[in-house]
Every structure is written in C-alpha cells, then in structure tokens.
N, C-alpha and C positions, 0 to 999 in steps of 0.2 A: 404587444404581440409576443407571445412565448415561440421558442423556439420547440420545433419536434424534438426528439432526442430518441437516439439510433438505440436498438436494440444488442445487448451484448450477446456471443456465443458463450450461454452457462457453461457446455462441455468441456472448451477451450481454457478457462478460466480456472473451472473446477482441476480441472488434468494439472496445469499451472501451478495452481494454489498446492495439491496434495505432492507433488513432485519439488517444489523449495521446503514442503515440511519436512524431508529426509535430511533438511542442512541443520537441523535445529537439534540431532542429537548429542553433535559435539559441541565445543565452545569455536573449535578453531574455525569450526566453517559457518557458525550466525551471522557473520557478516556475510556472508554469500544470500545466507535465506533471505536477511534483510535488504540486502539491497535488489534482490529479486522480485520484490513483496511491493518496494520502491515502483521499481521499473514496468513491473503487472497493473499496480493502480495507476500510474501514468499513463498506461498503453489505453485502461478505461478511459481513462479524463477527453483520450485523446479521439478515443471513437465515439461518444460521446458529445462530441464536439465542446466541450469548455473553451473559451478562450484561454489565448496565453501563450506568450515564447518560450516562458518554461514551468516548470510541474508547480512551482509556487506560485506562479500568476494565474494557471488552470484549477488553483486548489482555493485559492480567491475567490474565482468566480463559480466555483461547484460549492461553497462552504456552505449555503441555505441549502440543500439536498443534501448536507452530511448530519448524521444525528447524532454524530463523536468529533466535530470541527477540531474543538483543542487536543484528542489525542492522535486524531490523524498528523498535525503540525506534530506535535511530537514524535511520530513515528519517523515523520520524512525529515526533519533535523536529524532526529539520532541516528538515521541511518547515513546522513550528510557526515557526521563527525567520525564515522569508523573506517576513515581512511587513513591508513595508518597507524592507526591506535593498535596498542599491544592487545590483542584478543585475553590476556589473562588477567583485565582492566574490568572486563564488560559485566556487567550484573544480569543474571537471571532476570530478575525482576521486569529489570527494561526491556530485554531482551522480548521475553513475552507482553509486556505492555503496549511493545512499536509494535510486534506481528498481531496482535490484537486490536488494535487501531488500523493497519492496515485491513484487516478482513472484514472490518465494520464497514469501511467504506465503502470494499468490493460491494458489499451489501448492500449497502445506498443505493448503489451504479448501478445496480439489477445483474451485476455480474457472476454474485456466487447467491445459492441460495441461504434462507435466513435457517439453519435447522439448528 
C-alpha cells in the first residue's frame, strides 16, 4: 500500500530557499545558510509525512525518492559538524556541495522547482 504524500507550498519554500541564499555571501554567516537549508528540508520530510524521530531516520526512509541520497547525507553531516567550528576552517567547495545537496532534495520533495 503506498502512502499519499501531501503536497508542498512551492511559494513557501521558494521565499525560504532565495532568502538563506543572502547567507552564502559571507564565510561567517554559511553556517547559518546551512543549517537553514538543514531545517527547510526537514520541515519537507516532515510534511511529507516520512517517518522518523529525527531528520536521519526521516532521511532513511525518504532515500528511494532522493536522486542525490549520498550528497543529501553529506549536506546534513556537514552541517551537523559546524557547531562550533572556526567559520575560517570551512571550504567553498563543501560549502556549496551541502547547499547543492540540499536543493536537490528540495527538488525530490516537489518543494522547489527543478529550473
């Protein structure tokens, strides 16, 4: 038996998404973008309905509807480990790699569109 699965407000998400990418100009505030990008695709998982007590167990059982599985996990670790880390540590690279895994998934979700 599949489960239905609730439709996202794209506005909501889009507004969301375009309003953490003002964090991404500096170094010192990526973690903010990241962990916002974090908390966005959670709030998906979460309407959505995935199972799970927390965003790893909801990310478990949404992994066959992700078509980027391993850099979504990568997003949501590296953004687990920027607590506390000296912001003049963090690499571009990943930096855009997690927010890039994030937005993929949004995508999955029907949350942002694929443009």
């Amino acid at each position: 038996m599949k489960i239905l699965k609730r439709r996202l407000n794209k506005k909501y998400y889009t507004k969301r998404w375009k309003d953490l990418q003002q964090y991404c100009s500096s170094r010192k505030t990526w973690p903010k973008a990241l962990q916002e990008a974090d908390e966005l695709l959670d709030r998906a998982l979460k309407k959505r309905h995935y199972k799970g007590k927390t965003m790893g167990e909801r990310l478990v059982t949404a992994q066959h509807d992700l078509s980027e599985n391993e850099v979504v996990w990568f997003s949501h670790k590296y953004c687990q480990k920027l607590e506390g880390i000296d912001v003049r540590t963090l690499k571009k690279k990943d930096m855009l790699r997690a927010l890039a895994g994030f937005r993929q998934a949004l995508r999955d979700l029907g949350a942002l569109n694929h443009d």
